[in-house]
C-alpha positions as CSV (number, residue, x, y, z in Angstrom):
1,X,0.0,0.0,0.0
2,X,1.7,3.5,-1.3
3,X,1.0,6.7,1.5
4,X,0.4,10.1,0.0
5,X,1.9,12.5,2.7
6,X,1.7,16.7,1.8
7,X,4.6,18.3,3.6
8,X,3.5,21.9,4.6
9,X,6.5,24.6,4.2
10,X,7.4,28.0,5.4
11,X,5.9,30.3,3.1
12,X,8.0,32.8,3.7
13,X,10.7,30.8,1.8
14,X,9.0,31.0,-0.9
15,X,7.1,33.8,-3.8
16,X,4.8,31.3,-4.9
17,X,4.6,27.7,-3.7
18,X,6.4,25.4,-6.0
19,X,3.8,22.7,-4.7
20,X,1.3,24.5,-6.4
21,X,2.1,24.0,-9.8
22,X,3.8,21.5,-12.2
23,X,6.9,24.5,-13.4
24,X,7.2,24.2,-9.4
25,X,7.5,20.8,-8.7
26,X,10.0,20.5,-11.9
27,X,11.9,23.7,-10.6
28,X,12.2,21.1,-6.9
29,X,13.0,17.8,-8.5
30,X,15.8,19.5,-11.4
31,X,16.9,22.0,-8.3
32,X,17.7,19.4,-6.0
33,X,19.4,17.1,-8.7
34,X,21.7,19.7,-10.0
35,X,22.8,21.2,-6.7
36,X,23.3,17.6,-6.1
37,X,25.5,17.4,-9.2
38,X,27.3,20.7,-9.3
39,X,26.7,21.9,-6.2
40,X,25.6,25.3,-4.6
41,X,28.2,27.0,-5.8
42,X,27.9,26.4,-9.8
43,X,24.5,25.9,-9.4
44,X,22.6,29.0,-10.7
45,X,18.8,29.6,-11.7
46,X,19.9,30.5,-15.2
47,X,21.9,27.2,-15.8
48,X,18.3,24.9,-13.9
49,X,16.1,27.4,-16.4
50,X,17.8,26.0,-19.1
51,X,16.8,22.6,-18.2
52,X,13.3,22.8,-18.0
53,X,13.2,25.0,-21.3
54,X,12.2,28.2,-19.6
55,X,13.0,31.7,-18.7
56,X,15.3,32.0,-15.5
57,X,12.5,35.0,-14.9
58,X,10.1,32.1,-14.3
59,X,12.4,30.5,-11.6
60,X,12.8,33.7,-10.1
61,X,8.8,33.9,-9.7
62,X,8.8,30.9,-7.1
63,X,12.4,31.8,-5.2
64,X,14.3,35.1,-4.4
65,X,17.7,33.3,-4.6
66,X,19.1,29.9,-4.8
67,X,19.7,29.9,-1.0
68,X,16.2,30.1,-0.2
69,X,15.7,27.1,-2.5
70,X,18.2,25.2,-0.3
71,X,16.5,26.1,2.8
72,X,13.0,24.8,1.4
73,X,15.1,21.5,0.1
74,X,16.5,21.0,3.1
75,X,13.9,21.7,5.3
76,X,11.5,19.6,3.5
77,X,14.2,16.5,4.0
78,X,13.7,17.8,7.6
79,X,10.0,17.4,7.5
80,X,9.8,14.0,5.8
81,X,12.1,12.9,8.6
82,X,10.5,13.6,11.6
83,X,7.2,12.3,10.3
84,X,9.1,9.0,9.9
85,X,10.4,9.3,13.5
86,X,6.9,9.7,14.3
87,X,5.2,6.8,11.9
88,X,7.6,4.4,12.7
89,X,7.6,4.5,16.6
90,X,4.2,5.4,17.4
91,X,3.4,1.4,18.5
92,X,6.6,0.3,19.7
93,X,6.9,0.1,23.5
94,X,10.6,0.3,23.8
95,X,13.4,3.3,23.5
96,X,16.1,1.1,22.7
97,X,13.5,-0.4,19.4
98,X,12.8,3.7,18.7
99,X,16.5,4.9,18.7
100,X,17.2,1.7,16.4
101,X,14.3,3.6,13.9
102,X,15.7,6.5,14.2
103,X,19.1,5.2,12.9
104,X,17.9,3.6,10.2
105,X,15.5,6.4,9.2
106,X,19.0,8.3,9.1
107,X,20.7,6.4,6.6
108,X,17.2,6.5,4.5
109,X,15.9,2.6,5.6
110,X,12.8,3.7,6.7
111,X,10.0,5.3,4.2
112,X,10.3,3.7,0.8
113,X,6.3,2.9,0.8
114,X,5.4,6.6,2.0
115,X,4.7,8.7,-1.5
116,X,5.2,12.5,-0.5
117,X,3.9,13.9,-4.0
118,X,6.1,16.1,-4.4
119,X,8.0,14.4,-6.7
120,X,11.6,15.1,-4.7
121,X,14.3,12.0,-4.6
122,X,15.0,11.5,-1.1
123,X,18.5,10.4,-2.3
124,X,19.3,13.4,-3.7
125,X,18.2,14.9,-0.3
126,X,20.3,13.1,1.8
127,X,23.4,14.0,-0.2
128,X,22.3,17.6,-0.2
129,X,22.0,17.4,3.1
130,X,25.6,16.4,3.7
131,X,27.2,18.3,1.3
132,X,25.1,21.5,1.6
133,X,23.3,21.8,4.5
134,X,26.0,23.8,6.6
135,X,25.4,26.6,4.1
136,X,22.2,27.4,5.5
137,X,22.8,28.5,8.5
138,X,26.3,29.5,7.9
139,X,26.1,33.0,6.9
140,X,26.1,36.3,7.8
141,X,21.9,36.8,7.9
142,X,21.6,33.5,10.2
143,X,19.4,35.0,13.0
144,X,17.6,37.0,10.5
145,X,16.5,33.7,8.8
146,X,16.1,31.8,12.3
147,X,13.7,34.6,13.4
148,X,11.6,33.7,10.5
149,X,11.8,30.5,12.1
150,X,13.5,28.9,8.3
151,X,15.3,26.0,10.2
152,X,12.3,24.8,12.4
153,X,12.2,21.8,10.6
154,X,15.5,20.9,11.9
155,X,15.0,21.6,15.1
156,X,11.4,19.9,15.2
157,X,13.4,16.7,14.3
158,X,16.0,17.5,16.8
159,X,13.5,17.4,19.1
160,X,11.7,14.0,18.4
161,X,15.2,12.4,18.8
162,X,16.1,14.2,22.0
163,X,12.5,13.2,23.3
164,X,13.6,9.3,22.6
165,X,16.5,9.8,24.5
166,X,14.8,11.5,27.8
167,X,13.1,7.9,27.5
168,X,16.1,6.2,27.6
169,X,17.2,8.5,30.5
170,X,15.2,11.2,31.7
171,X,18.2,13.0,33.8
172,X,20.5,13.1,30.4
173,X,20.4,17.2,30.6
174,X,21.8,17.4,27.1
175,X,19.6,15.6,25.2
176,X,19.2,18.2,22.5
177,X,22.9,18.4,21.8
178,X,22.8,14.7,21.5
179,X,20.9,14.8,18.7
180,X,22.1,17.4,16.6
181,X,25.6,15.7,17.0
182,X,24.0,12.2,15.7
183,X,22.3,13.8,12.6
184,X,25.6,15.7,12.0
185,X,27.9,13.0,13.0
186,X,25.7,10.3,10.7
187,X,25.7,12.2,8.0
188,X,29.9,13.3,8.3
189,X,30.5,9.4,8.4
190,X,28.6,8.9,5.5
191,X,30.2,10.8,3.5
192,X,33.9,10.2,5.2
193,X,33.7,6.6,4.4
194,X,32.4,7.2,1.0
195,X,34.6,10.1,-0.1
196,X,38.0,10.3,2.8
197,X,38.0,6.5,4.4
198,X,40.7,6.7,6.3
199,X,39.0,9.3,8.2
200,X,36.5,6.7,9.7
201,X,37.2,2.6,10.2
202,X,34.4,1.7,7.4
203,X,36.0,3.1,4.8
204,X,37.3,-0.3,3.6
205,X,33.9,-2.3,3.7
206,X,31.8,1.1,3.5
207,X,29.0,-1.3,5.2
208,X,26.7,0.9,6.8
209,X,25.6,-1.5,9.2
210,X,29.0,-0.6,11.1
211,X,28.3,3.0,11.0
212,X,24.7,2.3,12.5
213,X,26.3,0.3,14.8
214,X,28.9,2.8,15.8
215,X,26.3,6.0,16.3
216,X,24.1,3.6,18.5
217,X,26.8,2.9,20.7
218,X,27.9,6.7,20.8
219,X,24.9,7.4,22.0
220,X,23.9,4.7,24.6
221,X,27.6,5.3,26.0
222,X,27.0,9.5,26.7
223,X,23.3,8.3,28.2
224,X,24.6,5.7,30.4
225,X,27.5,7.9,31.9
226,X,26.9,10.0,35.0
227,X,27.4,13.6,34.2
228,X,29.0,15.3,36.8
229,X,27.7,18.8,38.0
230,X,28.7,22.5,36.7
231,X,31.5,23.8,38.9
């Protein structure tokens, strides 16, 4: 049985909601791959109107710049996530079964029967995501864009995972942190034992059961060790 699932976005990312139309939807699925491809950097509106046979003018009627594009890319990856987080562990009874979702949802094991509509390759996501996603929040307008509440997404999902590990232990008092280091951390040794192996010890095997296996110990270890006071 296929799901339909309609992601709702910031509309303040946005001139006119891609979602809205088919030029929109292409101007999602051809964004994503070529930023993907190229990159933010060489990626440019002019170079994606030229693939879909248009006017750049017509990109430029959906998105201000190509950096609000990534936001909505990345923050729809965000979305899609935490509705997995929240799917998949709704009937299980155990935080050591929910933190084992959670990991695989990560490395994109979770979802494939869930059709979002929207015509966007998960995929391509996740690599955005590791490759790009930094440059969303690292730039000079940062709390501009985090008053406009532009990374909620993230920090939504953030919070799902942090609630899973006040389950495991409810005095952990940095549960948050926890869990922007594993979405960070899983997605670094990704691409490290993809792209620079010797920086992780699955380069050689790349077998991302070992990676899973690794970020679920991290984790359990920092929850099971006393934390001593703030002198």
């Amino acid at each position: 049985m296929s799901w339909h699932l309609q992601i709702q976005m910031n509309e303040k990312l946005y001139l006119r909601d891609p979602m809205s139309s088919d030029l929109g939807k292409r101007i999602l699925a051809q964004g994503s791959a070529m930023i993907d491809q190229l990159g933010l950097e060489e990626f440019t509106f002019k170079k994606l109107a030229t693939e879909l046979h248009t006017n750049e003018s017509s990109v430029y009627r959906y998105f201000e710049n190509k950096h609000r594009l990534l936001i909505y890319l990345t923050g729809w990856y965000w979305r899609w996530l935490e509705y997995l987080v929240v799917e998949h562990t709704a009937r299980l009874t155990t935080p050591a079964q929910k933190l084992d979702i959670v990991l695989n949802i990560l490395m994109l094991r979770e979802g494939e029967n869930i059709n979002s509509g929207s015509g966007l390759d998960k995929t391509v996501l996740h690599n955005i995501v590791i490759k790009e996603g930094s440059k969303t929040y690292l730039t000079r307008h940062v709390t501009d864009d985090n008053q406009q509440q532009f990374f909620k997404p993230y920090k939504d999902l953030c919070g799902r995972i942090a609630a899973i590990f006040h389950e495991i232990n409810a005095d952990y008092p940095f549960a948050r942190s926890l869990a922007s280091t594993l979405i960070e951390m899983s997605h670094y040794q990704y691409y490290f034992m993809n792209n620079l192996p010797s920086l992780t010890d699955f380069g050689q095997h790349k077998n991302v059961d070992e990676l899973m296996r690794f970020l679920k110990s991290l984790v359990m270890s920092s929850l099971s060790a006393p934390v001593e006071a703030a002198r």
